[in-house]
N, C-alpha and C positions, 0 to 999 in steps of 0.2 A: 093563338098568339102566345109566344112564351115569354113572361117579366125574366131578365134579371136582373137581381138584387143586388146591387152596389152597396159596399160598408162602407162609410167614413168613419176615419179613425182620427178621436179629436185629441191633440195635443196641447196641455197646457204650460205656459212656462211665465216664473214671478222675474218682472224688469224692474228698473229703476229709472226712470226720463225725468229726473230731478232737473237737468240742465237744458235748453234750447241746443245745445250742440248734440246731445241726445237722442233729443227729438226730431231733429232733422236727420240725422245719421240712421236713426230708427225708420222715419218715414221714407227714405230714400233706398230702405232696401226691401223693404215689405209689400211694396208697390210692383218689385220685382216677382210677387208670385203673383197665380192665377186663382188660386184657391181663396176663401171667405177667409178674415182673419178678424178674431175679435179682439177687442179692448173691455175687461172690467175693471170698474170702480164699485166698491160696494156690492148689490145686489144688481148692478143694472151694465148692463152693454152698449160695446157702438163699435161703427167700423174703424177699426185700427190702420186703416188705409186714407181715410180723410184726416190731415192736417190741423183740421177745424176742429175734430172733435178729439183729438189728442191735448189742442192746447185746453180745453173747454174743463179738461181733467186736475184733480190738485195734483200739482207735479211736487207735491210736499210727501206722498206716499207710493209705495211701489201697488204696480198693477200686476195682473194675471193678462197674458195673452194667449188665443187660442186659434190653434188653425183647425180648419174642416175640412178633410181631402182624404181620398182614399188612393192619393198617388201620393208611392215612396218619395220620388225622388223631390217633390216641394215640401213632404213633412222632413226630407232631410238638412234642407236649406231652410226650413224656418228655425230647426234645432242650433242651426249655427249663427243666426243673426245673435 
């Protein structure tokens, strides 16, 4: 049996979802990938794709968001959200 090795290639990028109109704008396009997407606050993570845990975050400070895909064409569409 032969593995192959899949790379994911993790991209990070600093937002700002200071406003509810943000965060819905944010959640409404992020949902459109397939790929994992994270949200950090601090040291710690959560899916960037539950709503719940978007508002859960102080929206008083900008985040890091991160996808995990080792397909081009959704690390190109997370680049543009």
């Amino acid at each position: 049996m032969i593995r192959k090795k899949v790379m994911s290639i993790n991209t990070k990028i600093l937002i700002n979802l200071n406003t509810i109109d943000k965060v819905v704008k944010f959640s409404r396009e992020i949902i459109t990938l397939d790929s994992d997407v994270n949200i950090y606050q601090d040291s710690r993570y959560y899916d960037a794709k539950s709503i719940l845990a978007i508002f859960s975050l102080n929206m008083n400070q900008k985040h890091y968001i991160e996808i995990i895909s080792d397909d081009e064409d959704e690390i190109r569409k997370f680049n543009e959200i």
